[in-house]
C-alpha positions as CSV (number, residue, x, y, z in Angstrom):
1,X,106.9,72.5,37.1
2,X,105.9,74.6,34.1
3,X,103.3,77.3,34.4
4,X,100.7,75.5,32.2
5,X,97.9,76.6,29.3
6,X,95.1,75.7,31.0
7,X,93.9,76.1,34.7
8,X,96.4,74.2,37.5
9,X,93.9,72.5,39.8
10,X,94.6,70.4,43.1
11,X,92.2,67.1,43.8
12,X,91.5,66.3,47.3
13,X,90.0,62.9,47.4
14,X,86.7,64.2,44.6
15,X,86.9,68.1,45.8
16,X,88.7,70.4,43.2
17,X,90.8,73.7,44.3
18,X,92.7,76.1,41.8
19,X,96.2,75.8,42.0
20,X,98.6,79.2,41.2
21,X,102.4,78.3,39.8
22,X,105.2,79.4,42.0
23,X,108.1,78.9,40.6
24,X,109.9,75.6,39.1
25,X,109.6,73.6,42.1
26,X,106.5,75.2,43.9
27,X,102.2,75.3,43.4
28,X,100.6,76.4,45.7
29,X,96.7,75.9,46.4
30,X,93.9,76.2,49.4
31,X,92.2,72.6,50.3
32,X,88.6,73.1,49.7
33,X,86.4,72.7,53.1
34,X,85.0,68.9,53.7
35,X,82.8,67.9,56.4
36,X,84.7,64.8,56.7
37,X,87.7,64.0,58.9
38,X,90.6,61.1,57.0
39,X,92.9,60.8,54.7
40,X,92.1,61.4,51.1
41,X,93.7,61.1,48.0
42,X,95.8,63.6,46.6
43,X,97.1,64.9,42.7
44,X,97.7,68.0,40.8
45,X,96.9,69.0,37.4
46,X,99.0,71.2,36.0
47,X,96.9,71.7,32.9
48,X,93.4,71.1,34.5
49,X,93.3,67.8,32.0
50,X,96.3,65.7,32.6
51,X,96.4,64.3,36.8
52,X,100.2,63.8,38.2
53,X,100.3,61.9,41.3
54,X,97.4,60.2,41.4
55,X,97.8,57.3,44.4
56,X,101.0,58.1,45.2
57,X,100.0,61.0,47.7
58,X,97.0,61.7,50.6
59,X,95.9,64.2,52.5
60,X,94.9,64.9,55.8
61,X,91.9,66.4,57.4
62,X,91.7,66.7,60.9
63,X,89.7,68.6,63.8
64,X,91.8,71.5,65.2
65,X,93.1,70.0,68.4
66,X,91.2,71.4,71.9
67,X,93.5,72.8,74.3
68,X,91.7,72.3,77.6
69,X,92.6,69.9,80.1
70,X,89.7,67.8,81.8
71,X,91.0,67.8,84.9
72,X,94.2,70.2,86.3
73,X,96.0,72.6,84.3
74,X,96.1,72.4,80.3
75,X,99.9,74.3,80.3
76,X,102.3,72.6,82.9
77,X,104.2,74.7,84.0
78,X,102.4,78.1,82.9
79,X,105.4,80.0,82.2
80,X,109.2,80.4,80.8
81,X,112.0,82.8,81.1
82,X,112.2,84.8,78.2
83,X,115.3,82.4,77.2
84,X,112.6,79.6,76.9
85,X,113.9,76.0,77.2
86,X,110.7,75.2,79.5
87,X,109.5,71.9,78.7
88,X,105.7,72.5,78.1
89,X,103.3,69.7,78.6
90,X,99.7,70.7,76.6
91,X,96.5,68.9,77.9
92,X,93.5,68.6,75.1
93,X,91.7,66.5,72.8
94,X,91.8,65.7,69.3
95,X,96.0,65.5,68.8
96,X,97.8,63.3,66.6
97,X,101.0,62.4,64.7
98,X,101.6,64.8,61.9
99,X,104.5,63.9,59.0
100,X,104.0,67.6,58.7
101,X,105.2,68.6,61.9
102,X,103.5,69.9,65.5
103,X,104.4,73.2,66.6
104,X,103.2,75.8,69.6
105,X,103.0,79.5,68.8
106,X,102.8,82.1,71.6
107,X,101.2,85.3,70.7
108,X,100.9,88.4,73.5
109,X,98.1,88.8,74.8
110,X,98.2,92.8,74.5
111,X,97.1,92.8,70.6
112,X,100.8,94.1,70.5
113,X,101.2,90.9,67.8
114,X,104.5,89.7,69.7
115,X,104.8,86.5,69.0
116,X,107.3,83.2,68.9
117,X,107.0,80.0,67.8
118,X,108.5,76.7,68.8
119,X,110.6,74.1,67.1
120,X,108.3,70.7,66.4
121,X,106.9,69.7,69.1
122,X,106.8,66.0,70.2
123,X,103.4,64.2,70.3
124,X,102.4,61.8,73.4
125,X,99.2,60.9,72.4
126,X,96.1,62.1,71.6
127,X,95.6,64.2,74.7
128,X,99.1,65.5,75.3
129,X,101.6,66.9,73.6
130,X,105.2,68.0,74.7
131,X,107.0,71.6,73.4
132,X,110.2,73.3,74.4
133,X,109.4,76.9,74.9
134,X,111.2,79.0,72.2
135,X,112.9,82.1,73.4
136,X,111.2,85.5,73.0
137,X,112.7,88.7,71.9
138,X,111.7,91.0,75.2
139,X,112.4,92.9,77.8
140,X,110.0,92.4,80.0
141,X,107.2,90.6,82.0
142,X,104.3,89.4,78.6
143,X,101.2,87.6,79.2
144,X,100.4,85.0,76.0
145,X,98.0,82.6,74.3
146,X,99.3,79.1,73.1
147,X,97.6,77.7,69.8
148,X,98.8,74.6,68.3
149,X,99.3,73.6,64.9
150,X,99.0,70.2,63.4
151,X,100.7,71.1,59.9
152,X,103.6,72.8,60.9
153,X,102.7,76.2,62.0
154,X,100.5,76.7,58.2
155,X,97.2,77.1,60.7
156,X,96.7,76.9,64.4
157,X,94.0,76.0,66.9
158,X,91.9,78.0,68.9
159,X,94.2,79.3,71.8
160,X,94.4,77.6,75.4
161,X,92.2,78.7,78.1
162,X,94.9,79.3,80.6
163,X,97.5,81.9,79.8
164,X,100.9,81.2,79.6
165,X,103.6,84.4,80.8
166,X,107.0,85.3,80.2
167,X,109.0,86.1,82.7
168,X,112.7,87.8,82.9
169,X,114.6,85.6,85.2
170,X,113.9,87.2,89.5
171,X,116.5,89.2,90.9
172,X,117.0,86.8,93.6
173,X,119.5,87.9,95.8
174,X,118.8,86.7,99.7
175,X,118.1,83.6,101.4
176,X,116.5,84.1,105.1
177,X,117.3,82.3,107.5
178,X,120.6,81.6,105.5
179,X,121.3,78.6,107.5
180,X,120.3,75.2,109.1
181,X,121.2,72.0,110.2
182,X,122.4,69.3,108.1
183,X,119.6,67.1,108.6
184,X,117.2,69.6,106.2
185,X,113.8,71.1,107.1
186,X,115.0,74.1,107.5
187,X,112.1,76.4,105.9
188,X,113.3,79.3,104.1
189,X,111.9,82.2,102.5
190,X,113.6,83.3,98.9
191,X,114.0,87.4,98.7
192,X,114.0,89.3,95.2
193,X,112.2,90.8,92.6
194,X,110.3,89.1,89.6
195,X,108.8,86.3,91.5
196,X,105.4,85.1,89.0
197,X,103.2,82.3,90.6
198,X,103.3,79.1,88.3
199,X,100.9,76.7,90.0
200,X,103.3,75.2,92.2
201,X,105.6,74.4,89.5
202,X,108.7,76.3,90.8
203,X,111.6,74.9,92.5
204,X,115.0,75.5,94.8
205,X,118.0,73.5,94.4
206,X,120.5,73.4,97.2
207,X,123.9,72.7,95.4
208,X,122.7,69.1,93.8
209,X,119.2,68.7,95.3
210,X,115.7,70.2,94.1
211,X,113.1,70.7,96.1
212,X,109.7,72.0,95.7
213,X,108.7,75.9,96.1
214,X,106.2,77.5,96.9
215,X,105.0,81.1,95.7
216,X,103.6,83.4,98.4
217,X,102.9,87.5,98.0
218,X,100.8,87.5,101.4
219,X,103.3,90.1,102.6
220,X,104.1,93.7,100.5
221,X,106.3,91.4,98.0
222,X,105.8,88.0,96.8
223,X,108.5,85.9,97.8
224,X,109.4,82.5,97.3
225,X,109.5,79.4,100.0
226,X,110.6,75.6,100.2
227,X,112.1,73.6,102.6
228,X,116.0,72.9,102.8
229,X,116.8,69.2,101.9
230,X,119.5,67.4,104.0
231,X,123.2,67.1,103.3
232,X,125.6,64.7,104.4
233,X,127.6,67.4,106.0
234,X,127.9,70.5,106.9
235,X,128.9,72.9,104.2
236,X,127.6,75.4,102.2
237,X,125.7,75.3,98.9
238,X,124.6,77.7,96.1
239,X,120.8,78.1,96.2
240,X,119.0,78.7,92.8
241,X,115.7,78.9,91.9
242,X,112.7,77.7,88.9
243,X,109.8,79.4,88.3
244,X,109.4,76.8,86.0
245,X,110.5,73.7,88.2
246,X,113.3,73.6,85.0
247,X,115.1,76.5,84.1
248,X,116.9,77.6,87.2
249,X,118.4,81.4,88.1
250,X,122.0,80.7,88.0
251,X,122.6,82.8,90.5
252,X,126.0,81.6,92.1
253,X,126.0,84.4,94.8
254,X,123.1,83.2,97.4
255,X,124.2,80.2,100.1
256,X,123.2,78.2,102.2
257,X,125.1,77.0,105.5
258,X,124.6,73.7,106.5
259,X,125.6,73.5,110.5
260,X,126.2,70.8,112.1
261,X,124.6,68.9,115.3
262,X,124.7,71.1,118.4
263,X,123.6,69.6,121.7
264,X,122.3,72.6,124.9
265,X,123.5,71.1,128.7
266,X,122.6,73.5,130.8
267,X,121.1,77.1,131.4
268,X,122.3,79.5,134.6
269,X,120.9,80.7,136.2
270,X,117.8,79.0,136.0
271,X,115.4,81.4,137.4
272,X,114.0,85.1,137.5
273,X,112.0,87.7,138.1
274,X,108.6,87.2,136.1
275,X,109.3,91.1,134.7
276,X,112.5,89.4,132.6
277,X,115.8,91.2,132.1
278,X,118.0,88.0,133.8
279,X,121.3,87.4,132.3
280,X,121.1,83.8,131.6
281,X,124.1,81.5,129.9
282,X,123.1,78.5,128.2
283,X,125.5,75.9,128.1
284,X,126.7,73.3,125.3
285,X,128.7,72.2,122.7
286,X,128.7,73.1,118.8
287,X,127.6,76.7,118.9
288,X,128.8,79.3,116.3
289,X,128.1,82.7,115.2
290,X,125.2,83.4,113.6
291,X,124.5,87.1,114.1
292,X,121.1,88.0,114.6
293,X,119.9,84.6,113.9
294,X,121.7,83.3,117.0
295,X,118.2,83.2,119.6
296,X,116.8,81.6,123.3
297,X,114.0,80.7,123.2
298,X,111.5,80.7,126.7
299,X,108.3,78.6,126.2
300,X,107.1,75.5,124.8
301,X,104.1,75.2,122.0
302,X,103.8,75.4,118.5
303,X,103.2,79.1,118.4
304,X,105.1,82.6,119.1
305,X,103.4,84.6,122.2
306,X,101.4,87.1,121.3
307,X,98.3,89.2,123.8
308,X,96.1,86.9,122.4
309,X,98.5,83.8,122.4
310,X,98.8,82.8,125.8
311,X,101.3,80.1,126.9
312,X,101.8,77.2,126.3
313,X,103.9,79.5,123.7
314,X,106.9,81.0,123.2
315,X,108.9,83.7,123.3
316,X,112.4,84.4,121.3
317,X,115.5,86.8,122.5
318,X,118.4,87.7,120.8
319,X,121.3,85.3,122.1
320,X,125.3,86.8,122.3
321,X,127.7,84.5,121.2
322,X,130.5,83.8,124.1
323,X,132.1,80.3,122.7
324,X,131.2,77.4,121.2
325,X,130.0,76.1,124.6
326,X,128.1,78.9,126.0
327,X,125.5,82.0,124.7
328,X,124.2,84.7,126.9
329,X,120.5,85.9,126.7
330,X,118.2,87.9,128.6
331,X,115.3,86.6,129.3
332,X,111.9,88.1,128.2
333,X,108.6,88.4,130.4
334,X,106.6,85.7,131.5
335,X,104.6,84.0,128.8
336,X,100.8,85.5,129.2
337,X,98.6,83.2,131.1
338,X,101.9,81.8,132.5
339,X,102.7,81.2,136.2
340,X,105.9,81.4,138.4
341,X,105.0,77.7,139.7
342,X,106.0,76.2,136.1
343,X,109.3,75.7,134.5
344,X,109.5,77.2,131.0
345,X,111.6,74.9,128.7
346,X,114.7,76.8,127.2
347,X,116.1,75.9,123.7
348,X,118.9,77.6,121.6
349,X,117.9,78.8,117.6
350,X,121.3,78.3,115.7
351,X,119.1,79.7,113.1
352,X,116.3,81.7,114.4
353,X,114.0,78.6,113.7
354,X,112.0,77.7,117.4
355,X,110.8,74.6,115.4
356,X,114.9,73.9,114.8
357,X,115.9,75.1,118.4
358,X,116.8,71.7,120.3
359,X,119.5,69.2,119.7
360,X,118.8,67.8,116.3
361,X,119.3,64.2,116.5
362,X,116.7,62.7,114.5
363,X,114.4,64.3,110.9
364,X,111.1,66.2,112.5
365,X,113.3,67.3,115.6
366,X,111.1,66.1,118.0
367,X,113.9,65.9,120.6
368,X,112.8,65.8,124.4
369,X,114.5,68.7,126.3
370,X,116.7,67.9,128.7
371,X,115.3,68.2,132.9
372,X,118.1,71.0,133.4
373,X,117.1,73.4,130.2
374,X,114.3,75.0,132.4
375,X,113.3,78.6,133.5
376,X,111.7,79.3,136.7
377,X,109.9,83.0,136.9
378,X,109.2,84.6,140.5
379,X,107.2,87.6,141.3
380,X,109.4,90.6,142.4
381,X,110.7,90.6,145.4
382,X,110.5,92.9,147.9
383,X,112.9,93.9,151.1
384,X,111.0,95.9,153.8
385,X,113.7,95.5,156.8
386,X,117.1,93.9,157.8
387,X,117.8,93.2,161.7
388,X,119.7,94.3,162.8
389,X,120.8,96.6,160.2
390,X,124.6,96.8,161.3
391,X,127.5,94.6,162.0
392,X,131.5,93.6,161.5
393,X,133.4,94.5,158.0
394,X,134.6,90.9,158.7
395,X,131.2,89.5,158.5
396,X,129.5,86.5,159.9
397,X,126.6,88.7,161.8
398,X,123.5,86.5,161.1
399,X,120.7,88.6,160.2
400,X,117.2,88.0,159.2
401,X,115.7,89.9,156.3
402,X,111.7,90.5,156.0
403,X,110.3,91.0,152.5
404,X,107.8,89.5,150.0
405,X,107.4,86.7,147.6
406,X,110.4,85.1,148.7
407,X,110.2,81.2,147.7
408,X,110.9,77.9,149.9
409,X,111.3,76.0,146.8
410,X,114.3,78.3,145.9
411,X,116.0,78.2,149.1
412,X,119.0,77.0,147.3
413,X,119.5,80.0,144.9
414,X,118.5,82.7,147.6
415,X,121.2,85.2,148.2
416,X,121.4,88.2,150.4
417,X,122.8,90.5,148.8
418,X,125.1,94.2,150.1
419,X,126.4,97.1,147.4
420,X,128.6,99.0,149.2
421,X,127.4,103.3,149.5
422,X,130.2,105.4,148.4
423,X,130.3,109.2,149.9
424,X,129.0,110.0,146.5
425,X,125.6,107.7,147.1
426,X,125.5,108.1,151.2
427,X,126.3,110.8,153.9
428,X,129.0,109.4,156.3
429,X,129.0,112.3,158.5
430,X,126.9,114.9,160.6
431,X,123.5,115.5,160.8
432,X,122.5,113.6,157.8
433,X,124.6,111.0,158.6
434,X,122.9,107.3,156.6
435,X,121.2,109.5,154.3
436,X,121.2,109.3,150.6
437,X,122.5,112.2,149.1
438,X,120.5,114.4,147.3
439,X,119.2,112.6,144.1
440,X,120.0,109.2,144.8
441,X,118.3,106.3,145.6
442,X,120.8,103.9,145.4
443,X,124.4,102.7,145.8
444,X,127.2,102.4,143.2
445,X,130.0,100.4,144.6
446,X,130.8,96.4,144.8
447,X,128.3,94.2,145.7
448,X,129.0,90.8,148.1
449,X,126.7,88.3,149.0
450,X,125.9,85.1,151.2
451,X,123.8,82.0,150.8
452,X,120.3,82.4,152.8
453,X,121.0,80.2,155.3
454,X,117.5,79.5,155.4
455,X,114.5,80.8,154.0
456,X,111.7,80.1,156.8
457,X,108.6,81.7,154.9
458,X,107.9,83.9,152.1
459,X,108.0,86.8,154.3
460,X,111.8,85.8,156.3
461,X,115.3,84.2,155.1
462,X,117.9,84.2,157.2
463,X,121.5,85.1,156.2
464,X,125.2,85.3,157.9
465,X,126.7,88.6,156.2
466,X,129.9,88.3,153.9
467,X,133.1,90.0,154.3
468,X,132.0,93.6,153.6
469,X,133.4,94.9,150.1
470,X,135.7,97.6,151.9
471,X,137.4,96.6,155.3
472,X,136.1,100.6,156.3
473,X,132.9,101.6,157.7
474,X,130.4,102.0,155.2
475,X,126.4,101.7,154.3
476,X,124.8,98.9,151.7
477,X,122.2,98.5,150.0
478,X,120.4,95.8,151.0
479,X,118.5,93.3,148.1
480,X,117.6,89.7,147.8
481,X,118.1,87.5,144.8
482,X,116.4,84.1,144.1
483,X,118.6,83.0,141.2
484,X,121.7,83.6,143.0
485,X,122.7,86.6,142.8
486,X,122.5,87.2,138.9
487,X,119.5,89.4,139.2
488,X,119.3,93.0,141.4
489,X,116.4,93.9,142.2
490,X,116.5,96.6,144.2
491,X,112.4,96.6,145.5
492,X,111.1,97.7,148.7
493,X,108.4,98.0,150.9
494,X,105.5,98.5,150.5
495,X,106.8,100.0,153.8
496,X,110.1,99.7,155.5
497,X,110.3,100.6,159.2
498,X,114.0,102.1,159.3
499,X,113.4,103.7,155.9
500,X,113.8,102.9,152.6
501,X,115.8,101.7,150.4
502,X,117.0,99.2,152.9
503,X,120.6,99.5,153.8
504,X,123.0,97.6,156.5
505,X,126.0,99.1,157.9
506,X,129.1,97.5,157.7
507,X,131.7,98.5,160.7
508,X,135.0,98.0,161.9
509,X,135.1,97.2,166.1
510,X,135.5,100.1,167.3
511,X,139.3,100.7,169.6
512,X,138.5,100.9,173.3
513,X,140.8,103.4,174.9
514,X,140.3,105.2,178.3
515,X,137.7,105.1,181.0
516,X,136.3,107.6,183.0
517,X,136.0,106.7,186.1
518,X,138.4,103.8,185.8
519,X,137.2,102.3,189.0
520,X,134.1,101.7,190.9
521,X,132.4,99.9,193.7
522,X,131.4,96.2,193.9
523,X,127.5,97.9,194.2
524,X,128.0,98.8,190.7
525,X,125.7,101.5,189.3
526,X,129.1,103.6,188.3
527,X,128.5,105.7,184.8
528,X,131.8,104.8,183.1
529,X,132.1,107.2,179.9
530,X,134.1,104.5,177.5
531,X,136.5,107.1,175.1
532,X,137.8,105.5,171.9
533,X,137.1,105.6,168.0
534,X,134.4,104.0,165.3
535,X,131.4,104.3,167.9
536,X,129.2,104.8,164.7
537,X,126.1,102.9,162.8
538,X,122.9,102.7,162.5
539,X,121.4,100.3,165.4
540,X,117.8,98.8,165.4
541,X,119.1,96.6,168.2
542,X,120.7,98.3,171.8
543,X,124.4,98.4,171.8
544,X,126.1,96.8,174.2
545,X,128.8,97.1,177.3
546,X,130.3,94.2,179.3
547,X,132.6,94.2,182.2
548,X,134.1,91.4,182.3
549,X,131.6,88.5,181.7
550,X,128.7,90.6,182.9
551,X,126.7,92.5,180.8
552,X,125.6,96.1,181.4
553,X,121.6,96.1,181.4
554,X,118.0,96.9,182.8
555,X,118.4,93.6,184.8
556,X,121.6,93.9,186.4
557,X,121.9,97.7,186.8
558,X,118.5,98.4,187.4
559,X,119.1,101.5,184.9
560,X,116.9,101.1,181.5
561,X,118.9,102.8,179.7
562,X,122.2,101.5,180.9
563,X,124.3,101.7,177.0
564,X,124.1,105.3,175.8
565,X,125.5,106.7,172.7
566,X,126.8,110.0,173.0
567,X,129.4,110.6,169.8
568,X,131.6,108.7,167.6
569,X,134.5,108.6,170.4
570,X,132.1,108.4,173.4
571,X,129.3,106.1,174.8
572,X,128.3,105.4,178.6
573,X,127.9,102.4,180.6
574,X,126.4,101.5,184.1
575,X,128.6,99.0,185.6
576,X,126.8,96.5,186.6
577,X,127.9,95.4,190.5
578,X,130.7,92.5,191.0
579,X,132.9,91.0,193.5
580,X,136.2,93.4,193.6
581,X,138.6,92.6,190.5
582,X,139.8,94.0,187.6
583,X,137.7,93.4,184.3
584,X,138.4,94.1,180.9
585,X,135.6,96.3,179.2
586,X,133.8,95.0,175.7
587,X,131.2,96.8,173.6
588,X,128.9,95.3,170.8
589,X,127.4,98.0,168.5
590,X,124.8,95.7,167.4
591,X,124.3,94.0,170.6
592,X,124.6,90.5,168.9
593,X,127.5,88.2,171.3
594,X,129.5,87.6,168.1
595,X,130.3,91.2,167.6
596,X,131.7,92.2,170.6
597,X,135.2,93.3,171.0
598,X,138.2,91.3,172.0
599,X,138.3,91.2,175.5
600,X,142.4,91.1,175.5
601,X,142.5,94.6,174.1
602,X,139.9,96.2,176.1
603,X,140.6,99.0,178.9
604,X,140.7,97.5,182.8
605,X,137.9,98.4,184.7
606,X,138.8,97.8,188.7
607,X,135.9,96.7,190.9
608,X,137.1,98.0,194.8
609,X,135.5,97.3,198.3
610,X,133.4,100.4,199.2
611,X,135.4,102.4,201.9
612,X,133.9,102.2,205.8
613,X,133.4,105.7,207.0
């Protein structure tokens, strides 16, 4: 090109425009406004006379393209990392090929003038157009408009309604939970910073696998949330995330654990008090360690329990890993509205998740629970008296225990139960002898029990006493469990007749040594004085004296008080009247037949003929 004498023009189709010379290879010149929309033909005239060109070249006028979807979104997704390489999908009207070139410029919002602008973009048809989002030389967090050119970035449409943001890359550094079992559905929440909502665009990918996410700043920070997918087996997998639904975090230090199946057998013991704190294990195979994820759950329903959630609901507890076959927990409360004549189901959270907390055999875990993974609450129970209250270290004294709320239906998990009073818990001497010491109110040592041997009403069970926890003389506490024996209760009353707490003395027989007289009439009606050793406890029933096979009492001596206790080495007897012969002496200190002494070892009392005067 040669800068010419006359005035350069440009023709488009019969409308003129001045053209200014460049250089060599370049004009340059404005096309004049038409209120058509075609092609047109094109040529220049370098001198304003002579036309070069003519029907070799056209032009193009078009309408600026309108970037507003009818329906949905007009930018999918709505946003890019600042590295770009989003693929942008625009919604309008009035698109079309262009030899010239399509291209998307992004310009901040802020008036700041930050913009970038895209390679060509790729034309779908005349309502959508695809763009790969350009990176964008920033820091930070920028809200932009998108216009679209037509003729390669020389002028650009009116911008999009919707705004499109650029976003660093979140700061995503925790899963929670951070496990679940292989078969997926396992919903997780996604912990950072930098989380922007994109319409439902975003994505998690578990290793290989996308899934959809979900964007959710309910709570003080937004956070992220989508649903684990399944994997073959269990392993773990890096867990990254797309705002975008394309152009993930890379963050290679988050994981996911993939368990897998478990299977829960049994729980034990399977009942409590409705106040909670039982030790229960739960029983199975495939457990693992989990931390505070590891949880029991008591309940059934859809929804945690909660004052204004009554049951059917749930409630979690944090479980203690023992083995692969067996957790401990303690057992909450009784669900509100709940009632100690219904079993509570009990499942096992590998992961915290109730909805994941049964044996996963099948997607959608709706697994039934097994008849054994049940909870039964009671209400407290309550000891008011033990009789009688006293009887051999050796045990097997049957004794009937009066309370409250004990329960037929549990008759096979009652237990009596004894904890043995030290002399730090009990006075074993003097005055105050069966008295707590000052400041306590209960008993410290081992505790023994016995199966009830029957439970006659919710008032009375019946037991045989153990084998005391020390073969010497000592008080017990006295409680009842209904789960055997895992729970203490220690409750009493509302009033107990000998006193409470309720305690049971456990003796060794007392040694029979001398008697004084050692000899008496056929009549009877002699006051022996019986000196020995252990003639101590507390009795609610008479003690006992028998000489011979006879027994020392109102109806055979005529005395009413024909056993007396007078110290720890002494108690009188009336003999009761027998043909002449020697008898061996036998005391009970409970009065019960089983707990009277061996005859063989007892002192010789001699019945004689009264003298004739």
């Amino acid at each position: 090109f040669e800068l010419g004498a006359g005035q350069a023009t440009c023709t488009f189709g019969s409308l003129t425009s001045n053209m200014v010379f460049v250089d060599e290879q370049h004009y340059t010149c404005l096309s004049p406004p038409t209120g058509a929309v075609g092609d047109v033909a094109f040529h220049i005239s370098p001198n304003g006379v002579d036309a070069i060109g003519s029907g070799q070249f056209q032009f193009s006028y078009y309408v600026h393209p309108t970037l507003l979807s009818s329906s949905g979104d007009t930018l999918i997704p709505m946003g890019t990392p600042l590295s770009g390489g989003t693929s942008v999908t625009i919604t309008g009207t009035n698109f079309r090929q262009s030899g010239d070139g399509i291209r998307v410029r992004f310009l901040a919002l802020d008036g700041s003038g930050l913009q970038t602008v895209s390679g060509r973009a790729t034309y779908i048809g005349p309502q959508e157009i695809r763009v790969v989002s350009p990176r964008l030389n920033y820091t930070g967090q920028v809200t932009m408009s998108v216009s679209v050119s037509l003729n390669d970035g020389l002028q650009y449409s009116p911008p999009a309604f919707d705004p499109f943001v650029y976003y660093k890359q979140p700061d995503f550094r925790e899963i929670e939970p951070h496990l679940g079992p292989r078969l997926g559905e396992t919903a997780v929440m996604l912990v950072g910073d930098g989380f922007v909502n994109l319409r439902g665009k975003a994505r998690c990918r578990f290793g290989s696998q996308t899934v959809a996410a979900f964007f959710d700043d309910a709570g003080a920070t937004p956070v992220m949330r989508c649903i684990s997918p399944p994997s073959p087996v269990p392993t773990w997998v890096v867990v990254e995330v797309a705002l975008d639904g394309q152009v993930f975090s890379n963050v290679k230090t988050v994981k996911f654990q993939y368990y897998g199946e478990f299977d829960v057998t049994s729980v034990v013991p399977a009942g409590g008090p409705s106040a909670g704190g039982t030790t229960t294990t739960v029983n199975g195979v495939g457990f693992f360690m989990s931390g505070t994820l590891l949880q029991c759950f008591f309940g059934d329903g859809t929804a945690q329990c909660a004052p204004d959630t009554p049951y059917p609901c749930y409630k979690p507890v944090p479980a203690i890993y023992v083995s692969p076959n067996a957790v401990t927990c303690v057992t909450p409360s009784i669900p509100p509205g709940g009632a100690v004549t219904e079993q509570y189901p009990v499942r096992l959270g590998i992961n915290g998740e109730f909805s994941q907390a049964c044996p996963n055999v099948i997607p959608g875990y709706a697994c039934p629970l097994k008849a054994g993974l049940a909870f039964t609450y009671y209400s407290d129970v309550n000891v008011a008296k033990i009789l009688p209250n006293s009887g051999q270290v050796m045990g097997g004294t049957r004794v009937t225990i009066s309370g409250s709320n004990f329960r037929v239906d549990l008759d096979y998990a009652t237990r009596c139960m004894f904890t043995l009073c030290t002399i730090q818990d009990v006075v074993m001497s003097g005055d105050n002898f069966g008295q707590f010491q000052p400041g306590k109110t209960d008993c410290s040592g081992e505790t023994v029990q016995s199966a009830a041997t029957a439970v006659t009403s919710t008032n009375e069970i019946v037991c045989v006493t153990p084998v005391a926890a020390s073969a010497d003389s000592h008080f017990a506490v006295v409680d009842v469990s209904l789960n055997r024996g895992s729970t203490k209760q220690r409750r009493y009353g509302p009033t107990c007749p000998d006193g409470c707490p309720v305690t049971y003395f456990f003796y060794s027989l007392p040694l029979l040594g001398t008697l004084n007289p050692a000899l008496g009439p056929e009549t009877g009606g002699t006051h022996v004085t019986i000196v020995g050793n252990g003639f101590i406890g507390q009795q609610n029933t008479q003690m006992k004296c028998r000489f011979g096979t006879v027994e020392s009492n109102a109806a055979t001596t005529g005395v009413t008080t024909s056993v007396q206790f007078l110290t720890q080495s002494t108690i009188k007897c009336v003999a009761p009247p027998q043909l002449a012969a020697d008898v061996r002496m036998q005391v009970s200190l409970n009065g019960l037949e089983g707990d009277f002494t061996d005859a063989a070892l007892g002192a010789v009392y001699k019945y004689h003929v009264a003298p004739t005067l």
